[in-house]
C-alpha positions in Angstrom: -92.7 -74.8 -223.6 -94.2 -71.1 -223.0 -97.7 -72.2 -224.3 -98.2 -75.0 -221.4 -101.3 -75.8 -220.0 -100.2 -75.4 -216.0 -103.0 -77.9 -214.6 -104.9 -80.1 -213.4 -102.3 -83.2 -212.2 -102.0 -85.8 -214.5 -100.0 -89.3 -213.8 -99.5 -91.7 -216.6 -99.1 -94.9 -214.8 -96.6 -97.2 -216.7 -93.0 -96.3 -218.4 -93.4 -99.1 -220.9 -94.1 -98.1 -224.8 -97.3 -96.3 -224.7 -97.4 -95.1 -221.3 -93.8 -93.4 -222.4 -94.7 -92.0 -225.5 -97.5 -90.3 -224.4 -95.9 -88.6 -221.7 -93.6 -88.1 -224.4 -95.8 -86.1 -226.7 -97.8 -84.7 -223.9 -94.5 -82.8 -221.8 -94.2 -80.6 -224.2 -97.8 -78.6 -224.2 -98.7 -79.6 -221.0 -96.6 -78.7 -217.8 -98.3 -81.3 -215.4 -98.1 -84.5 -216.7 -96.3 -87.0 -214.5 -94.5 -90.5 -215.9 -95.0 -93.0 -213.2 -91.5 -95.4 -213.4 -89.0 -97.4 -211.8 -86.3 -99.5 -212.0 -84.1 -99.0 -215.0 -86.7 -97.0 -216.7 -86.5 -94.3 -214.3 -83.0 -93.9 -213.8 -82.3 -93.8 -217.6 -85.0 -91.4 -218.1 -84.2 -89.0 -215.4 -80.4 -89.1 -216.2 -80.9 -88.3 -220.3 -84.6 -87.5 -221.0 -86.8 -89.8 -222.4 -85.7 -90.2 -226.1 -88.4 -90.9 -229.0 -88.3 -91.7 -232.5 -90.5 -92.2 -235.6 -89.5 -95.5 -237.4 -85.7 -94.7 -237.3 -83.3 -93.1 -234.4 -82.1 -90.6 -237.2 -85.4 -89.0 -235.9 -85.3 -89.3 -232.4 -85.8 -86.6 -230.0 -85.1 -86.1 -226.4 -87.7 -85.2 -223.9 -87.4 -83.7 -220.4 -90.1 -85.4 -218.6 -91.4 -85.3 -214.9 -90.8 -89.1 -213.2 -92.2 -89.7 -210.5 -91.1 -93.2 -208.7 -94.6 -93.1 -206.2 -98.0 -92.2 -206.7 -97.2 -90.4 -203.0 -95.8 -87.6 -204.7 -98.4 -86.2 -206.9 -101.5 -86.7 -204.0 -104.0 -84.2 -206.0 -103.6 -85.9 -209.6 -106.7 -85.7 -210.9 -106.5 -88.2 -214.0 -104.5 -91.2 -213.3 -103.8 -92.9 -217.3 -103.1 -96.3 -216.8 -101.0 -98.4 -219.4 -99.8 -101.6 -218.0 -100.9 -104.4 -219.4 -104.1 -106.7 -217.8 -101.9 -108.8 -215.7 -100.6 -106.1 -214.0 -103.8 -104.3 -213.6 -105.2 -106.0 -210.7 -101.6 -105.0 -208.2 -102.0 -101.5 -210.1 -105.3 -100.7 -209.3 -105.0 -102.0 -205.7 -101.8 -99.4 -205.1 -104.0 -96.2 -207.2 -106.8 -97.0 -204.4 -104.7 -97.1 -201.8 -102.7 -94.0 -202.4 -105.4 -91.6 -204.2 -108.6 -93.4 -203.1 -111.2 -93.2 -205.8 -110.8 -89.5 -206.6 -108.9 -89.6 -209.5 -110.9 -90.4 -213.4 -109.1 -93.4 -214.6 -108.4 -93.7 -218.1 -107.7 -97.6 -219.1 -105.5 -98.3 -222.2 -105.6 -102.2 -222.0 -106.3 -104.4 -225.0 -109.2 -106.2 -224.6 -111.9 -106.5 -222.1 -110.5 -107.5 -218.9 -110.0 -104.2 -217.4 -113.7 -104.2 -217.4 -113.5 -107.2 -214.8 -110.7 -105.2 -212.2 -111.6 -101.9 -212.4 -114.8 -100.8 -211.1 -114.1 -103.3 -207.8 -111.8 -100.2 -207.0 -113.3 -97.1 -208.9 -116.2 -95.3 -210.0 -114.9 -92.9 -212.6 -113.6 -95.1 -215.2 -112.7 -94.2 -219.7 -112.4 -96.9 -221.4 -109.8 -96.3 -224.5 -108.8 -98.2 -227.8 -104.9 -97.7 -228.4 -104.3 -96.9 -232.7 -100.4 -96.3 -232.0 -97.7 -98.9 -233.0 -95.1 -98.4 -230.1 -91.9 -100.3 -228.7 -88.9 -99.7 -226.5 -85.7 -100.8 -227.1 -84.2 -100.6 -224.2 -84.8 -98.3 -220.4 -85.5 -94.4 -221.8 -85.5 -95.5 -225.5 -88.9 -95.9 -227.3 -90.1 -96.2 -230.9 -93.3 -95.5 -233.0 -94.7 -95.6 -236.6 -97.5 -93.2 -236.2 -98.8 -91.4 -233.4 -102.4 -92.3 -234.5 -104.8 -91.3 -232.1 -107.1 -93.1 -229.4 -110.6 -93.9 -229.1 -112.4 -93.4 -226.3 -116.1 -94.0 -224.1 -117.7 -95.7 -221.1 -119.7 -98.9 -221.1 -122.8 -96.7 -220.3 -121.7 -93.3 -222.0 -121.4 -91.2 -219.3 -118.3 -88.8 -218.3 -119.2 -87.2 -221.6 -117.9 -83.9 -220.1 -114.8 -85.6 -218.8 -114.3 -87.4 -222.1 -114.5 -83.7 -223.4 -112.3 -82.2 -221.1 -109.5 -84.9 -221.7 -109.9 -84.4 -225.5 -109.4 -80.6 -225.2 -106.3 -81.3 -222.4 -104.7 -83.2 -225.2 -105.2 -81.6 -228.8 -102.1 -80.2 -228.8 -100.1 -83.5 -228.7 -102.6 -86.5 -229.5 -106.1 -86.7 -231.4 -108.3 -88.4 -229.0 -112.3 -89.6 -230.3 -114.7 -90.0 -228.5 -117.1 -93.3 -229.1 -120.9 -94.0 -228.2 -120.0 -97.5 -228.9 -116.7 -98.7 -227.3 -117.2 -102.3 -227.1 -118.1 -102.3 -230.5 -114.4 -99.9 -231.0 -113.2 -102.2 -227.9 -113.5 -105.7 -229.9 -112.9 -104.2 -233.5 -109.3 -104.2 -232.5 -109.3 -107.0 -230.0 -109.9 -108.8 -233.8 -106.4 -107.3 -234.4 -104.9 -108.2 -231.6 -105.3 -111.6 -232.6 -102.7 -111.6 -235.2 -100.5 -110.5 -232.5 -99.9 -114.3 -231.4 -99.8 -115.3 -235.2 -97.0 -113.0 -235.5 -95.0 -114.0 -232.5 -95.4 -117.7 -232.8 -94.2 -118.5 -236.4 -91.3 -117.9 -238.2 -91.6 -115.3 -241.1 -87.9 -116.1 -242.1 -86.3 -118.1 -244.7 -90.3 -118.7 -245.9 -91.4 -120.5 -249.4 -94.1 -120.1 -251.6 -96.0 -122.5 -250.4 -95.8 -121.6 -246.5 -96.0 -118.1 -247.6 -99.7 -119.1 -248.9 -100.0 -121.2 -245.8 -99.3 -118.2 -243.3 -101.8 -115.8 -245.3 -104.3 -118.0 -245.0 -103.8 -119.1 -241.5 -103.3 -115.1 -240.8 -106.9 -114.1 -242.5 -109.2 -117.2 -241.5 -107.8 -116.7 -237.8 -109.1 -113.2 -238.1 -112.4 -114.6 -240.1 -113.2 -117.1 -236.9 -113.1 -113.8 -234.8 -115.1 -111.9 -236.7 -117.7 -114.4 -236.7 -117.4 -115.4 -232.8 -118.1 -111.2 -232.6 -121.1 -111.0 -234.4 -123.1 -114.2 -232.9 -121.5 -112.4 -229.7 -124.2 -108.8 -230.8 -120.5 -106.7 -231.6 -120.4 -105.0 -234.5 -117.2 -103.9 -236.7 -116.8 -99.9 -235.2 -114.6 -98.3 -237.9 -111.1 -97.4 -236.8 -108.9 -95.6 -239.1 -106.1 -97.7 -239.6 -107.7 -101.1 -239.7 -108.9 -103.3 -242.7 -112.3 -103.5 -242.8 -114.1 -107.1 -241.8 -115.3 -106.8 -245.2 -111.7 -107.4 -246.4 -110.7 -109.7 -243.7 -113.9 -112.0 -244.9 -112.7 -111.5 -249.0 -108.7 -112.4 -248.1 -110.1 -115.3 -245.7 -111.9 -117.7 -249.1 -109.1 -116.0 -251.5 -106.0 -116.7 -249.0 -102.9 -117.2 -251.3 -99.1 -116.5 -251.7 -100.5 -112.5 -252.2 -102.3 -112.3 -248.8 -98.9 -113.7 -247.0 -96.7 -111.2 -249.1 -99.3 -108.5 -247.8 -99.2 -109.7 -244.4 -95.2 -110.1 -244.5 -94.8 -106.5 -245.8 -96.7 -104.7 -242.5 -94.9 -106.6 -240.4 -91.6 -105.3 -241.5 -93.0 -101.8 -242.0 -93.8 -101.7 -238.1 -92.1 -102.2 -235.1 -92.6 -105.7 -232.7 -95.8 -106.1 -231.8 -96.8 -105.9 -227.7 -97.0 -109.7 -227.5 -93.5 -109.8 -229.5 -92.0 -107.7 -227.2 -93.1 -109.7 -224.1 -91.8 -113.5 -225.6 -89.3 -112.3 -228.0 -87.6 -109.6 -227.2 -87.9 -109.5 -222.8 -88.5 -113.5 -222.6 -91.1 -113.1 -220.0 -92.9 -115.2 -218.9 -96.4 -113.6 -219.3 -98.3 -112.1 -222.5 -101.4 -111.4 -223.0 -102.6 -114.1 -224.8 -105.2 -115.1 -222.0 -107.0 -111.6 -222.3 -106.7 -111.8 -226.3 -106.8 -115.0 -227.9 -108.2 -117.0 -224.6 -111.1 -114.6 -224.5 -112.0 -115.7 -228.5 -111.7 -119.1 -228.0 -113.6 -119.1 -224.1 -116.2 -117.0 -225.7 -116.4 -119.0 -229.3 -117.3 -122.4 -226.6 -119.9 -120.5 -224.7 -121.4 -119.8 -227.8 -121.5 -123.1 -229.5 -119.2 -121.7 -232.5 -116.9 -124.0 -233.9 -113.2 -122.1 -234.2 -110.3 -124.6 -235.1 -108.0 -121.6 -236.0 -108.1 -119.3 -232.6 -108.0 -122.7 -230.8 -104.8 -124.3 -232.4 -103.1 -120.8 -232.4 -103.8 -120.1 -228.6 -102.7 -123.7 -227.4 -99.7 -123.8 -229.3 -98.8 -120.2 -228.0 -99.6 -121.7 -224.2 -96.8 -124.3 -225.1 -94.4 -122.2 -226.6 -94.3 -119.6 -224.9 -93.5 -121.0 -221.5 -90.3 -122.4 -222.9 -86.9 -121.0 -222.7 -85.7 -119.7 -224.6 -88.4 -119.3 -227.2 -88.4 -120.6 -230.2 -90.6 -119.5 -233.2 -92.7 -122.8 -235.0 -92.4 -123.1 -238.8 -95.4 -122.3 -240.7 -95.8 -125.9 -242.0 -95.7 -126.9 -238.6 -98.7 -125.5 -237.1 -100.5 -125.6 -240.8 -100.2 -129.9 -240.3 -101.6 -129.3 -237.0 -104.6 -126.7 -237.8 -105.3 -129.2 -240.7 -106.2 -132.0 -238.4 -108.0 -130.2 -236.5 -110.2 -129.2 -239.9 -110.0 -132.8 -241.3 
């Protein structure tokens, strides 16, 4: 740690999977980066370190990190990154105004667009980033990734260029970060992906036959399809993010959706860790997701526009349903095929 950069402040607000691991990756090249947590998190981190690992914890790696339990005790930070999730936002942004006024830069890792709607009622100086990193925790201190991958930044009316410079620079030691001219474009390219997060979470991939292997493929790709056209009657356009399938491919596997396409879908699901949405029902049986801010902004967006979308709609109203039970229980894949089809019929 003799190469750190010494300043300015900078508080990551939010110990969960992404807000850890890039405190994570930061501590080591940069001296003043602070991990906003509490409860369990913070204890376990503050007694052993905050332990990461790549795929496997063969690989994982213990990092002394600074924790901080209030924003009260790092007054002068002058970026605040925020990663909770949207429905936390709201009590988060209320408590960064309160203790740091609107002096900080804010730099907003949410999925989707809702974080447009909260934050500028508190600041002024706001980034706007796209997440590309696969990240989980297992339990308090204890998080997993597949790939760092990077994240892509802007504002809605590209300014802060200098800032967006200055935070790119900050991190190049520990995370690639790119800046976009076009981030809703970059912003609803992988809200698209996010979909398949409630796809994932709501049917069982276990114990699967041919023919409901053929059925979740194509349920999986003309999902994605729907979104894709919603988007474009919307004025988005697919921004290209390394990592994701092009909509070209999406639109090919959509009218060609077969036992292959479930395989393929099967096979990156194993290879990564559980999605956000996963963690939430799955593994912590909350109560909340994001399925409002994901699929409910599809579907609200597909009825303004007139666009007919029988997929996101069956998808986000069985995911309503299921997920406020406890415990949760995944639906087979015939299941919600019989009910998509009579929707289509």
């Amino acid at each position: 740690m003799e190469n750190q950069i010494t300043s300015p402040d900078i508080v990551v607000y939010g110990a969960g999977a992404i807000g850890a691991s890039i405190c994570g990756w930061l501590t080591p090249s940069y001296k003043n980066v602070y991990l906003l947590a509490r409860g369990q998190n913070a204890q376990a981190i503050k007694s052993r370190g905050l332990i990461l690992y790549q795929s496997s914890l063969d690989n994982k790696e213990v990092v002394k990190v600074n924790v901080i339990e209030d924003l009260s005790e790092r007054p002068n930070a002058k970026l605040v990154i925020i990663t909770v999730k949207n429905y936390d936002l709201e009590e988060v942004a209320k408590d960064i105004r309160t203790k740091l006024g609107d002096k900080p830069l804010i730099f907003a890792l949410q999925n989707g667009v809702e974080n447009q709607v909260i934050l500028p009622k508190y600041f002024s100086k706001i980034i706007y980033g796209v997440i590309m990193i696969s990240a989980w925790r297992d339990e308090p201190g204890v998080f997993g990734h597949t790939v760092k991958g990077y994240i892509m930044c802007g504002t809605l009316d590209n300014t802060l260029q200098i800032e967006m410079k200055n935070i790119k620079e900050w991190f190049s030691r520990s995370l690639k970060i790119r800046i976009s001219e076009n981030i809703q474009d970059a912003i609803h390219t992988k809200l698209l992906f996010n979909l398949s997060n409630s796809i994932i979470t709501l049917m069982n991939q276990t114990d699967i036959t041919d023919e409901s292997l053929s059925r979740f493929g194509k349920i999986y790709f003309k999902t994605l399809e729907e979104g894709i056209k919603i988007f474009e009657h919307a004025g988005f356009k697919e921004h290209r993010l390394p990592g994701l399938v092009p909509w070209s491919v999406i639109k090919a596997m959509a009218l060609g959706s077969d036992e292959d396409s479930g395989t393929m879908i099967l096979n990156q699901v194993k290879a990564g860790g559980p999605n956000s949405m996963a963690q939430d029902i799955i593994i912590r049986q909350k109560a909340q997701s994001e399925l409002e801010h994901l699929n409910g902004y599809v579907v609200k967006l597909a009825k303004k526009l007139g666009i007919s979308s029988p997929y996101n709609d069956t998808i986000y109203e069985l995911c309503k349903v299921q997920f406020q039970k406890k415990p949760f229980k995944q639906l087979e894949v015939n299941e919600v095929w019989d009910i998509i089809s009579q929707k289509l019929d």
